[in-house]
N, C-alpha and C positions, 0 to 999 in steps of 0.2 A: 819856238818852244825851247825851254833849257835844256842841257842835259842835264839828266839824272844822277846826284850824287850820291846816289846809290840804286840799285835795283835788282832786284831778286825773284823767280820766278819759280814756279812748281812749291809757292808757301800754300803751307794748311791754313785756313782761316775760319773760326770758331768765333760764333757770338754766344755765351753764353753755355748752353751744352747740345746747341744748334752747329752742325757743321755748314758755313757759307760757300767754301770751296776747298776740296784738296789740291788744289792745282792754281792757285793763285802770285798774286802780280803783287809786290809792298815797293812802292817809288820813293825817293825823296829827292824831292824836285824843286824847284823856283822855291825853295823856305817852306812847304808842303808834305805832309806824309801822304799817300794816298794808296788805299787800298783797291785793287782789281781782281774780277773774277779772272776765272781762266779766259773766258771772251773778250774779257777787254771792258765790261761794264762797272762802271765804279758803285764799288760797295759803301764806301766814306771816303772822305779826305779833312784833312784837319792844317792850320799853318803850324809848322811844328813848336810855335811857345804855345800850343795849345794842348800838345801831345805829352800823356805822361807813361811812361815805361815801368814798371815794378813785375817781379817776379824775378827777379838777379840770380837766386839760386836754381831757375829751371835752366835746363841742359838745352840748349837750340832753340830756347822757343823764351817769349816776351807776352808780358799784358800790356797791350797798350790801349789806353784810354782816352780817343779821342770825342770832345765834346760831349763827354758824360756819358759815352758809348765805349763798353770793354770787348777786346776782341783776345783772343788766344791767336798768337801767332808763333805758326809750327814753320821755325823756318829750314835747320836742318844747316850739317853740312859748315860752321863756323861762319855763315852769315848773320849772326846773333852778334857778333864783336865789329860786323862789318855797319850794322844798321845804327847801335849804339852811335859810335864814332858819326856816321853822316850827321845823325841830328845833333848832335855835340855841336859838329862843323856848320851845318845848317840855322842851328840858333845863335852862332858867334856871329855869322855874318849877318844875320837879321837885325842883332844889337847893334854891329858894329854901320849898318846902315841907315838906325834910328839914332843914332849916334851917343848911345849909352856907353860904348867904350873910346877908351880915349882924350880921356878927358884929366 
């Protein structure tokens, strides 16, 4: 299994104005966003050119929308800048492995 190029733990996780978990798991892994309960049971996962982010002016916290599924994530603590940045990094190598870049 890869390491995680990113991972964050104790995330709030909202679908909707349903809380999933306060104490949740947000990985970015092998080109993958995935969301985890606090258990360990995956709540989604999406490949991250699937994954879209909006909500830029909330303080700690992301909309992301994977697979036409919105979740509110309460991440806290300047892991907001750290999550961005992985999928940034996660989609360059995706491309640069379909060999979109470089050319």
């Amino acid at each position: 299994m890869a390491e995680p190029e990113f991972d964050a733990t104790g995330v709030g996780i909202s679908r909707m104005l349903r809380s999933l978990t306060r104490a949740g798991h947000v990985l970015v892994r092998g080109g993958e966003l995935v969301l985890l309960t606090s258990y360990g049971s995956e709540i989604d996962s999406a490949p991250v050119e699937e994954v879209r982010i909006s909500g830029y002016r909330l303080r700690d916290q992301v909309l992301a929308t994977l697979r036409g599924r919105r979740y509110l994530l309460r991440l806290g603590q300047g892991h907001r800048e750290g999550l961005l940045s992985a999928l940034r990094t996660a989609r360059a190598k995706a491309a640069a492995e379909r060999g979109v870049l470089g050319r």
